[in-house]
C-alpha positions in Angstrom: -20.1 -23.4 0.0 -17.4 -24.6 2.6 -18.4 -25.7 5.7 -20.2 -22.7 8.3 -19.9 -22.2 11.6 -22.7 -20.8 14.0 -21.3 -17.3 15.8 -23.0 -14.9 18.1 -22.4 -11.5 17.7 -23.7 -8.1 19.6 -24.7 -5.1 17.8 -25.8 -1.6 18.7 -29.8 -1.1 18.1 -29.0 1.4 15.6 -26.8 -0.5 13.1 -28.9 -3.4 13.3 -31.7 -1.8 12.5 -29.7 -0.4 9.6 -28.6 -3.5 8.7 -32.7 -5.2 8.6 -33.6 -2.2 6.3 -30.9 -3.2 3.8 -31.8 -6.2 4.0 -35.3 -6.1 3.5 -34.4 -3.9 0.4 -32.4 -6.3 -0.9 -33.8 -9.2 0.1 -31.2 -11.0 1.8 -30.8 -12.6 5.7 -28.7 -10.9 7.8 -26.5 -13.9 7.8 -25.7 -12.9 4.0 -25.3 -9.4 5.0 -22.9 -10.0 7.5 -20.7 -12.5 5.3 -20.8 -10.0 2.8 -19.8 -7.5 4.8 -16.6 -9.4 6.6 -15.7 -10.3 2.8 -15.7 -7.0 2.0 -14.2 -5.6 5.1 -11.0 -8.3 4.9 -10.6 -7.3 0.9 -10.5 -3.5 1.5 -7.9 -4.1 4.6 -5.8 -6.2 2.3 -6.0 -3.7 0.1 -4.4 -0.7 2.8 -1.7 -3.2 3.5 -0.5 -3.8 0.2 -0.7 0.3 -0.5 1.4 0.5 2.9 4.0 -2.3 1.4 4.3 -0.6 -2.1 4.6 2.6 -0.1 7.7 1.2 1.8 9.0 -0.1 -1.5 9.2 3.2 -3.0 10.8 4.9 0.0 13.3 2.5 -0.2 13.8 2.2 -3.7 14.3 6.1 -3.5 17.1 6.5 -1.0 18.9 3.8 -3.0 18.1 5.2 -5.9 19.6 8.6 -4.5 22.6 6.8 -3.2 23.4 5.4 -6.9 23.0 8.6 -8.8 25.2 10.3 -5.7 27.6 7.4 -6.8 27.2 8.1 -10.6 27.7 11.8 -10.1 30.7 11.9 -8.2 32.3 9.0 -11.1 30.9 11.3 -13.7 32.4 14.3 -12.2 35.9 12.6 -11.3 35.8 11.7 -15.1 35.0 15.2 -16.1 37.5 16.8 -14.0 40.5 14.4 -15.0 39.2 15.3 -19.0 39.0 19.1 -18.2 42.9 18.4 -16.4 43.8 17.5 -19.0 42.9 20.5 -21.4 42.2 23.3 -18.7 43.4 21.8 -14.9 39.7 21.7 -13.9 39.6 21.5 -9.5 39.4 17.6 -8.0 37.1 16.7 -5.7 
């Protein structure tokens, strides 16, 4: 294990009483409980802040996405409308 450090830390009476019953059950120290739990607790919030990222990646992936098929369409359309000119005199944008 990489080197510890000795902390001090102040709970309420209730969650530390919580926290000796789980670890009785378990049989574990607090000390393991508490790493254990910061482990946890840093994986999970990683976790949130990648959704968050991919989140933003979407939005943004969508309004460029719009603004290409909005560029598509209106090419398509020009095309269409100079073919229809041709046969029919289809309206320009």
């Amino acid at each position: 294990m990489a080197e510890t450090k000795r902390i001090m830390i102040s709970l309420p009476d209730s969650l530390l009483e919580e926290i000796d019953g789980i670890v009785s059950i378990e049989k574990r120290n607090r000390s393991e409980f508490i790493r254990e739990a910061m482990k946890l607790y840093i994986r999970e919030r990683r976790k949130v802040q990648l959704r968050e990222e991919l989140k933003s990646g979407y939005r943004e992936m969508a309004n460029l996405n719009l603004v290409l098929s909005e560029v598509g369409y209106e090419a398509d359309y020009k095309a269409l409308c100079e073919y229809e000119d041709n046969l029919t005199g289809c309206e320009k944008l």
